[in-house]
VEXRO-85806 format. One record per residue (C-alpha): residue number from 1; z, y, x; residue in one letter. Coordinates in steps of 0.001 Angstrom, whole numbers, plus 500000, padded with zeros to 6 digits. Example, Ala and Ser with C-alpha at 12.3 -4.5 7.8 and 13.67 -1.06 7.14 Angstrom:
(1, (507800, 495500, 512300), A)
(2, (507140, 498940, 513670), S)
// end
This chain:
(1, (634168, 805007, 416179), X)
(2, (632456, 804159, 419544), X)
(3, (635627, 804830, 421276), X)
(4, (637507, 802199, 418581), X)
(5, (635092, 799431, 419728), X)
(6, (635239, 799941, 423438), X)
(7, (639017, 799933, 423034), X)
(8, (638667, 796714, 420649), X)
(9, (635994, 795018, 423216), X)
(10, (638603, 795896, 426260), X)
(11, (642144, 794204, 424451), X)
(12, (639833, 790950, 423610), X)
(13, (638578, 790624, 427472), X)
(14, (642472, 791616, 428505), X)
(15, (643353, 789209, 426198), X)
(16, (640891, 786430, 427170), X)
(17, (642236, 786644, 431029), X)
(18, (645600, 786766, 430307), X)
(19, (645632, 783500, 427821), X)
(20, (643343, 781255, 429672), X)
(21, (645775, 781455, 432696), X)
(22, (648779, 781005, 430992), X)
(23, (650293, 777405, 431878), X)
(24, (654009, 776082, 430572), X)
(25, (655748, 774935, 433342), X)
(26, (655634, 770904, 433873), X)
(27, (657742, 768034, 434894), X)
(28, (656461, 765196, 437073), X)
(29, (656403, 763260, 434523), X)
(30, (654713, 764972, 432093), X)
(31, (651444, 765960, 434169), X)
(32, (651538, 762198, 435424), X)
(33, (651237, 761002, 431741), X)
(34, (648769, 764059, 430984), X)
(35, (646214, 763605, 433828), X)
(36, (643423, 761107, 434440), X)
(37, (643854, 761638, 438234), X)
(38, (646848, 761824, 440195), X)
(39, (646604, 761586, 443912), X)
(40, (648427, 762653, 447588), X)
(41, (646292, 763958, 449755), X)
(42, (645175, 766479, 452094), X)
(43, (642865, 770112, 451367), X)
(44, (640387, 769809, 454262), X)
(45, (637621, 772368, 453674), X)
(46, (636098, 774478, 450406), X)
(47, (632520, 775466, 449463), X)
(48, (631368, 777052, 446676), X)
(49, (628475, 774549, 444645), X)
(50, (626053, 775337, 441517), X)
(51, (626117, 772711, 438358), X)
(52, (624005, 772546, 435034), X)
(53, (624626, 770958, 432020), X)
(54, (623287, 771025, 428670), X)
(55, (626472, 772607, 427168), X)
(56, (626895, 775589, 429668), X)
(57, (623741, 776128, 431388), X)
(58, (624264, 777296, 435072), X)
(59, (627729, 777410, 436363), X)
(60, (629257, 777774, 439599), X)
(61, (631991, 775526, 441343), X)
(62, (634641, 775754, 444227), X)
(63, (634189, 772126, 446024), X)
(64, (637023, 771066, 448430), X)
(65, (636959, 768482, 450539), X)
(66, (639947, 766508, 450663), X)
(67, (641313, 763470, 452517), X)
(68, (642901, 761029, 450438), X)
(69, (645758, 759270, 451351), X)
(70, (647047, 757209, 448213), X)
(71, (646253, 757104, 444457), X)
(72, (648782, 756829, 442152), X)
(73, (646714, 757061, 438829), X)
(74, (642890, 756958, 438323), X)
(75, (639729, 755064, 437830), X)
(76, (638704, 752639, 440784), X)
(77, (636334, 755159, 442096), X)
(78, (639500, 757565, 442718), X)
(79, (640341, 755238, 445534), X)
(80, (637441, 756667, 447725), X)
(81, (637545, 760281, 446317), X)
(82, (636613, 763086, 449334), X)
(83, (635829, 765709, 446523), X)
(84, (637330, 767685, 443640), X)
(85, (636086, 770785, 442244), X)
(86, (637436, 773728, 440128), X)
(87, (635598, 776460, 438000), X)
(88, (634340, 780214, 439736), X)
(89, (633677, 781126, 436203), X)
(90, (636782, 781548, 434807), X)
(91, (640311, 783327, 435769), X)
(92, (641957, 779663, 436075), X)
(93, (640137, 778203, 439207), X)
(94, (642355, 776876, 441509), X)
(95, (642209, 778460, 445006), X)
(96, (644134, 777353, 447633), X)
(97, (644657, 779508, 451072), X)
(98, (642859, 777902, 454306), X)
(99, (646483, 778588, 456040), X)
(100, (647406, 775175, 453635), X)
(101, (644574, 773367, 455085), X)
(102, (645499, 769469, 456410), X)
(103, (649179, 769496, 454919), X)
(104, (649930, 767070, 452263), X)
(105, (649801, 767493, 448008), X)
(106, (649958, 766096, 444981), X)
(107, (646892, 766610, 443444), X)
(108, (646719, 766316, 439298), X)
(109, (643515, 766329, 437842), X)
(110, (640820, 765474, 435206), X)
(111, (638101, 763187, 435660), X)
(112, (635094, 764348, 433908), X)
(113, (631026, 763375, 434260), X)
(114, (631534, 761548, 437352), X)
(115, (634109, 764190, 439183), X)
(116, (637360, 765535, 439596), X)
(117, (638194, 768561, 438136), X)
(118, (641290, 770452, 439018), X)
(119, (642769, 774464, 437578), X)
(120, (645826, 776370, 437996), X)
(121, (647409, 774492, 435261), X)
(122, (647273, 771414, 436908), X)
(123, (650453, 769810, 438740), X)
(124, (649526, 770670, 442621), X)
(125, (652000, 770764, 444682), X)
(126, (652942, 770075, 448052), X)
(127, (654543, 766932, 448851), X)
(128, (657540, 767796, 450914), X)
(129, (658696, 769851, 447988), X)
(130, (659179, 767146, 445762), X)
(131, (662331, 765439, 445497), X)
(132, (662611, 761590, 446161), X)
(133, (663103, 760894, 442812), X)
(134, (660230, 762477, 441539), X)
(135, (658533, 760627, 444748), X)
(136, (659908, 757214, 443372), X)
(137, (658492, 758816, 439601), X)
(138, (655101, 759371, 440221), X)
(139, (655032, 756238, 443013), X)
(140, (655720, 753964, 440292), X)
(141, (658736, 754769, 438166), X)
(142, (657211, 756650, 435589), X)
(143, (655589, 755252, 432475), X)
(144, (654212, 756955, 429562), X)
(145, (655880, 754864, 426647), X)
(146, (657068, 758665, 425580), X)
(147, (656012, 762011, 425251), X)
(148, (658162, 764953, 426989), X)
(149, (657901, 768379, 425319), X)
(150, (659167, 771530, 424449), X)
(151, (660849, 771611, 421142), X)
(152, (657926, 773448, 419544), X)
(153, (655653, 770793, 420925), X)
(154, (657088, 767550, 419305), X)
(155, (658582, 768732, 416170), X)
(156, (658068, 765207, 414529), X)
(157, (659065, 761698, 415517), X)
(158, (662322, 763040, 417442), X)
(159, (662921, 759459, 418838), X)
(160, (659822, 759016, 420338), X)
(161, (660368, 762057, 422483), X)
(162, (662385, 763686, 425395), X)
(163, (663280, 767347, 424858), X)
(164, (662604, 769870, 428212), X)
(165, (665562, 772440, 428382), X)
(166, (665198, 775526, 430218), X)
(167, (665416, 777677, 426845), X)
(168, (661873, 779740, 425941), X)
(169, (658854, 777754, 427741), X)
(170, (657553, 781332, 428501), X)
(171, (660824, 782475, 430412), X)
(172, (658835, 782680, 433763), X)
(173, (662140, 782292, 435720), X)
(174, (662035, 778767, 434601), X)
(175, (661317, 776301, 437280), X)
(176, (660744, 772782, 436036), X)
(177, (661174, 771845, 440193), X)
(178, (664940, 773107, 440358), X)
(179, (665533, 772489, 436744), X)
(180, (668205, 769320, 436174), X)
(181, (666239, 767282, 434628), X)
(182, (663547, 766961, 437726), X)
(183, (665169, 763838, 439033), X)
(184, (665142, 761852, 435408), X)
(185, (662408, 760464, 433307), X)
(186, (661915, 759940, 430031), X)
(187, (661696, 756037, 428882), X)
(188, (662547, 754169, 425802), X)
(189, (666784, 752858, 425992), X)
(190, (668244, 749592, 424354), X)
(191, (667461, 750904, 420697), X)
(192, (663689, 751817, 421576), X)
(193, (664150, 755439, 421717), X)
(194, (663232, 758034, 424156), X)
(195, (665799, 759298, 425846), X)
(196, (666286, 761105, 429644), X)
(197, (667536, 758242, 432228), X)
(198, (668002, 759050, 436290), X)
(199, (665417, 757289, 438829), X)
(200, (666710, 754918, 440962), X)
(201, (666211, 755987, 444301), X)
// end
């Protein structure tokens, strides 16, 4: 019996890591219209920092300090930002290698009680590796008139939607970067539906 409840304790905590780091893979457009924060700019330098809050007690933070260099989506503070954080506590803190220090990103993120939160399941990447369509996207192109999903995601209100391909979200070969439909958006046509049209570049 003792054995059947260590075994039982052990799949949950298995369990528990594996799911909170599991993140679909995104297009540009889709984590611009998701996050509250989207930014370019630069990792400079990371610390580690202690919160508290009512909710969670005592929790611990990695702080980077970044240098931003232009702000494509976010409150007015977000102009001026030189922090953003992300969790120690849990298996989906994003951690970025010194080596990657000073070279440009875009940075996805939440803004939450005041601050910038960011975790692996955010859109970072670095800049050179985005196309100049998705450039032209997230620089101005993009608007959020419709929702892009996987076909389990948007089940209702087809016209109001734009459909990823790639086959099962899961399929970790899928890369939403050298997928096709990385240099189009999703905006309403003639008839007000949502349908996949290139970016002018």
């Amino acid at each position: 019996m003792q054995l059947w409840i260590l075994m039982t304790l052990l799949s949950i905590s298995a369990y528990q890591f594996t799911d909170c780091c599991t993140c679909l893979p995104n297009h540009a457009q889709k984590a611009f219209c998701g996050s509250s924060v989207v930014i370019r700019a630069k990792f400079l330098n990371d610390s580690s920092t202690d919160m508290f809050s009512e909710s969670f007690g005592n929790y611990s933070l990695i702080k980077y300090d970044i240098e931003t260099l232009e702000v494509f989506k976010g409150a007015a503070e977000t102009q001026n930002l030189t922090f953003i954080y992300s969790s120690m506590e849990y298996y989906c803190g994003y951690y970025i290698s010194p080596s990657r220090y000073n070279e440009e990103y875009l940075i996805t993120g939440t803004q939450w009680n005041g601050r910038v939160d960011v975790n692996l399941c955010n859109y970072i990447v670095p800049w050179r590796t985005l196309s100049e369509a998705q450039k032209k996207g997230i620089e101005g192109a993009y608007n959020c008139d419709c929702k892009i999903c996987f076909k389990w995601e948007c089940r209702d209100y087809p016209s109001s939607n734009c459909l990823l391909n790639g086959g099962d979200p899961w399929d970790f070969y899928y890369d939403p970067l050298q997928d096709e439909l990385k240099d189009q958006m999703c905006a309403l046509d003639v008839n007000g539906e949502c349908t996949w049209h290139p970016v002018d570049t």
